[in-house]
N, C-alpha and C positions, 0 to 999 in steps of 0.2 A: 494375259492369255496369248501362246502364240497363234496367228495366224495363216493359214495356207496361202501358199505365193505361186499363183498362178504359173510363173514363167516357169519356177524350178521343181514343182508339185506341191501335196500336198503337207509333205516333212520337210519343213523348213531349216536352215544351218544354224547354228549361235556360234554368236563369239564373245570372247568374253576378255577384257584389258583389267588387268588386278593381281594386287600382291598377295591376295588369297588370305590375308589376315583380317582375325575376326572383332578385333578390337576388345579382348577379352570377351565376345558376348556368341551366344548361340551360333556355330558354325552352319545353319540350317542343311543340312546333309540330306533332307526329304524335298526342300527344293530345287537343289541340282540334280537330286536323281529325276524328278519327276522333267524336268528341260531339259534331259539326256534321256529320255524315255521315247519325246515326243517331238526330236529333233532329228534329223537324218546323222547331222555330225555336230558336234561340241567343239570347238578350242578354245583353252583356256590360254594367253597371253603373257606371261609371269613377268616383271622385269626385274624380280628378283636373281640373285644366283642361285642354283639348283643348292645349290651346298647350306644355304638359308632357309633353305624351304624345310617347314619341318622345327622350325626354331621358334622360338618365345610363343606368341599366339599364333604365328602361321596353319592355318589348316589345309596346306597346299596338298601336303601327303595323303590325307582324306579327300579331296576335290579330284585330285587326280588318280584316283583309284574310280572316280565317278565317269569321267570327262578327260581327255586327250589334252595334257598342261606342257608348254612346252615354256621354255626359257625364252625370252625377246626381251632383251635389255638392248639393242642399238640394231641401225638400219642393216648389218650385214645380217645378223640373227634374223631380222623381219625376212630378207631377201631370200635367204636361205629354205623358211618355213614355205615362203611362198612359192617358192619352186618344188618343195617336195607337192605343195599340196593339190599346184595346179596343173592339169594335164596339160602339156605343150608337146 
């Protein structure tokens, strides 16, 4: 369950580090919805390439119809997100 964080209110961020595949098994699409529901912002992490996402069991294309998936495969990609994301 998530909880309210004092500092930043009562809707808390997630983040989330993963190749978004499901190991052949239940992509559960009602529990992303519901931590994008009762979250202020989602990001999903991928370190896959966008061009994979979408491939064998990947259910990245279904996650990221849910949740804000962004590609991070190496520290310039990291630096890059992190700058869009944070107000400076």
């Amino acid at each position: 369950m998530l909880r309210p964080s004092r500092r930043w209110g009562s809707r808390p961020e997630h983040g989330t580090l993963g190749d978004a595949r499901t190991n052949m098994s239940d992509p559960n699409l009602p529990a992303v919805r519901d931590v994008a529901e009762r979250a202020c912002r989602v990001h999903w992490l991928n370190p896959e390439p966008r061009t994979l996402w979408g491939t064998g069991d990947s259910a990245a294309p279904e996650y990221a119809a849910l949740v804000a998936m962004h590609e991070c495969r190496n520290a310039r990609q990291l630096g890059d997100l992190i700058a869009r994301l944070l107000p400076v």
